[in-house]
C-alpha positions as CSV (number, residue, x, y, z in Angstrom):
1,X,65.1,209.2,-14.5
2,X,65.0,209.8,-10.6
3,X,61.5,210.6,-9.0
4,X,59.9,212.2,-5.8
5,X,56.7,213.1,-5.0
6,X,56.0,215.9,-2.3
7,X,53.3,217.2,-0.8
8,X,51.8,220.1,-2.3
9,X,53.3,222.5,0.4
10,X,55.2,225.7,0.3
11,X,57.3,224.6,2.8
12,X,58.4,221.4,0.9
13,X,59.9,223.5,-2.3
14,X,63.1,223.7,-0.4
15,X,62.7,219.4,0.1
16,X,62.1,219.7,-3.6
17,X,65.7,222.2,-4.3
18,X,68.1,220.0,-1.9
19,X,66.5,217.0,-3.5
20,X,67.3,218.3,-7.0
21,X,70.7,219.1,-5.5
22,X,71.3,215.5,-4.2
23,X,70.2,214.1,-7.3
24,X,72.9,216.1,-10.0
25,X,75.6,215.7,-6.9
26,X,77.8,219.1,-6.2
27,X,79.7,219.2,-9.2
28,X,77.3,219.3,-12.1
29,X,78.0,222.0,-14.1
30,X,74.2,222.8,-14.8
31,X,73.5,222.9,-10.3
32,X,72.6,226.1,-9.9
33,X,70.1,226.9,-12.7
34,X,68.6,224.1,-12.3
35,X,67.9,224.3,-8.2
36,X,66.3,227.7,-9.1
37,X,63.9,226.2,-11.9
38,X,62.8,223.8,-9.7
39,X,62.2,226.3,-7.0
40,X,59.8,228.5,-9.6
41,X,58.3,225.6,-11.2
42,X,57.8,223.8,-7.9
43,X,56.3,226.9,-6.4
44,X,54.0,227.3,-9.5
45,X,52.8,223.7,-9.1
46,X,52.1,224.5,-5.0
47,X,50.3,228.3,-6.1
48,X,48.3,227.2,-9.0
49,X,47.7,223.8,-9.0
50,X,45.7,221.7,-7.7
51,X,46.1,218.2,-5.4
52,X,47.9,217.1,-2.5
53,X,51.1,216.3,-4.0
54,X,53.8,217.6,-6.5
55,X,55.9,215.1,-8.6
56,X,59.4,215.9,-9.5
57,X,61.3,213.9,-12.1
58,X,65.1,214.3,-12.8
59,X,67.2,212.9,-15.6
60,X,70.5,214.0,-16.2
61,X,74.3,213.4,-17.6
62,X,77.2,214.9,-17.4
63,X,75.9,218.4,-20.0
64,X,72.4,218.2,-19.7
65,X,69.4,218.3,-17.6
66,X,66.0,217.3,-17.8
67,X,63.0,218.1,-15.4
68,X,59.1,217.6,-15.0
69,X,57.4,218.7,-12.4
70,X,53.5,217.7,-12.1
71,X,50.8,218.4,-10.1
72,X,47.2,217.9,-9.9
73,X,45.8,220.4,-12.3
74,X,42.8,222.3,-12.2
75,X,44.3,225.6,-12.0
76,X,45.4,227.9,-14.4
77,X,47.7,227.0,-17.4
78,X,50.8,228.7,-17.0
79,X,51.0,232.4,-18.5
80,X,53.0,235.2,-18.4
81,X,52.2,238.4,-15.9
82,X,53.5,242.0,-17.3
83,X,53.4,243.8,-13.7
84,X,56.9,244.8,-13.1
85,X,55.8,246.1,-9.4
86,X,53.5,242.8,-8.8
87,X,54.1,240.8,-6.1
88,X,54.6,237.3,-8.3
89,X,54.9,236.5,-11.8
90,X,58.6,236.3,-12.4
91,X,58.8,232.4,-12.4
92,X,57.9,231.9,-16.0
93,X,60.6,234.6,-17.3
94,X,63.1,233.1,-15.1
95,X,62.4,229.8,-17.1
96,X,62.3,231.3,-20.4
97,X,65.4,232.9,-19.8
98,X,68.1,229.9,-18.2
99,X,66.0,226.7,-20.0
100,X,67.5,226.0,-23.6
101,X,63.9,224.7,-23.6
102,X,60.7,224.1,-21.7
103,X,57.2,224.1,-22.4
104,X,53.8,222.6,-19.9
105,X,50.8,220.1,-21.0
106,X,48.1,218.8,-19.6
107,X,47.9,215.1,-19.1
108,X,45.3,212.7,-19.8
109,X,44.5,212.4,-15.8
110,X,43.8,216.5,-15.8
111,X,47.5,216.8,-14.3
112,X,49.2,219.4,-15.7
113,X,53.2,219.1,-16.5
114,X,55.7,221.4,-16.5
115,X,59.1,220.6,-17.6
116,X,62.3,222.2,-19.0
117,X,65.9,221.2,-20.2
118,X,69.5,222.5,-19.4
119,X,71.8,221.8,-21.5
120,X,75.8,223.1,-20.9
């Protein structure tokens, strides 16, 4: 499993997307959903979380894809917004609807972890 940690910065989600990218290569048939996950869940981490850093961790073969991302905790759990005219609240039913499967914790530390799986 590849890691990277960024800091917890709007402006490093695209770091986190083309570092996503350079980790599945061009090719992967599984690319494109997965830079877009890791652009909502990345962003989630940055809004909502807590700390000065996000970790990203990325395993994958040839069909499949897994992802975490952590960060610092202390914000809210993750939880679904019904406000079709809001502003936010579209990352979690982005996730629900590409990940085969996904799901968040909180960690021992008071992190909390987000992480989902492609599968093709």
């Amino acid at each position: 499993m590849e890691r990277r940690f960024f800091a917890s910065e709007k402006e490093q989600v695209a770091a986190a997307r083309g570092w996503v990218a350079d980790v599945l290569g061009a090719g992967h048939p599984l690319l494109d959903d997965c830079v877009l996950l890791i652009s909502e869940t990345f962003t989630n981490a940055v809004v909502h979380g807590a700390g000065e850093k996000v970790e990203v961790c990325v395993g994958a073969g040839p069909d499949r894809v897994n992802v975490e991302v952590v960060d610092g905790g202390g914000g809210a759990l993750p939880h679904f917004v019904d406000d079709p005219c809001g502003v936010g609240g579209r990352g979690l039913p982005i996730l629900r609807a590409l990940a085969d499967e996904w799901g968040f914790g909180v960690l021992e530390d008071g992190r909390l972890r987000v992480w989902f799986r492609l599968t093709g």
